[in-house]
C-alpha positions, 0 to 999 in steps of 0.5 A: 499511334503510340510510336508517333505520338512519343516521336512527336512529341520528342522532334517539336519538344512538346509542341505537338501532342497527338490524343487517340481516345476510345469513346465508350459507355458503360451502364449504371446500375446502383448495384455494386461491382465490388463483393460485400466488405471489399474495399470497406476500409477506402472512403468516398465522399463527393469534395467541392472546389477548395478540397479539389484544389489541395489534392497532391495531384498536378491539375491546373487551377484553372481547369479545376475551377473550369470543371465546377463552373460546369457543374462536374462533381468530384469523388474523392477517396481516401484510406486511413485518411490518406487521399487514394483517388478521385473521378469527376462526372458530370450530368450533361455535355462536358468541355474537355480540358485535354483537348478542344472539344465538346462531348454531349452525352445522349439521352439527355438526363439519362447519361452523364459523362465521366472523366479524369478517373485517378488512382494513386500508383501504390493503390493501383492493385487495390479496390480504389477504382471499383469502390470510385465507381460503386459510389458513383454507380449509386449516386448516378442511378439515383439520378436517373442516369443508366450509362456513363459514357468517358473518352479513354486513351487508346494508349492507356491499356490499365484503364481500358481493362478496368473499364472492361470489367464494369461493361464497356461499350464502345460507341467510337474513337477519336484522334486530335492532333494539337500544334499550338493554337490548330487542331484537326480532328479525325473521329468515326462519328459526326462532324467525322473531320474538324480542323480548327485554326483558334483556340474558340474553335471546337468541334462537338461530339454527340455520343448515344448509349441505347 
């Protein structure tokens, strides 16, 4: 899948985008997954538009502002005052931005959907992801939520291990095939198969945790 998402990428000079994403789960329990003072010296803190528009990472402004309109919150974090990471969440469905569709996290108001989960390359052998996620583990718990459920890319084996680590849980996967304004999706739940011909097209995803 890898091979020929590169290939067609090459041939149509980026026209053409094949996504393969694992649909996991993973629960929230308030407890943290990081030992006593590892990490200590990373800060996370929840940011608002303005700050998540002055990141030193390429999102485009209208996706930023797409994910606030939603209700998506953004965690940021920081060491020695310079930004490290950040994981956005939201509580309740989510209009992805990578491709057309909508994921609806069940059951409602007991799981939320996280995505977009970034750490700067240098702090990648570090505590940035699990400090992200001990702080987004307690603010979920405190809103009732007991699992997260996110798309990750099937190509993306770093991420995949990380999320191992918390007890993933994968619920499905899911392929969509981008070539300007059509897209077809194959995915192991329902609707199973959605071709759309328009960008107002999209197909909806429900995804349960049990």
């Amino acid at each position: 899948m890898y091979a020929l998402s590169r290939l067609l990428a090459v041939v149509s000079a980026g026209r053409i985008r094949l996504h393969a994403y694992y649909l996991v789960a993973q629960p929230v329990s308030g407890q943290p997954a990081l030992p006593p003072r590892r990490g200590r010296g990373i800060v996370v803190r929840e940011i608002g538009l303005d700050e998540a528009l002055s990141l030193p990472v390429e999102r485009p402004r209208e996706v930023i502002e797409g994910r606030f309109r939603q209700g998506a919150r953004c965690l940021m974090a920081s060491a020695d005052g310079k930004f490290v990471g950040f994981l956005w969440f939201l509580v309740g469905p989510y209009e992805e931005d990578e491709v057309r569709c909508r994921f609806v996290p069940r059951p409602d108001g007991a799981a939320s959907w996280d995505f977009d989960v970034f750490v700067e390359p240098s702090a990648r052998l570090g505590f940035a992801f699990g400090r992200l996620w001990d702080e987004a583990n307690q603010l979920l718990s405190r809103l009732g939520v007991v699992w997260s459920i996110s798309r990750i890319s099937a190509f993306n084996a770093g991420s995949l291990a990380a999320h191992r680590r918390l007890g993933l849980v994968r619920l499905a996967t899911a392929a969509f095939l981008c070539a300007g304004r059509v897209q077809l999706m194959l995915a192991t739940v329902k609707p199973y198969a959605h071709l759309a011909l328009g960008t107002s097209s999209r197909p909806t995803i429900d995804l349960r945790a049990e």
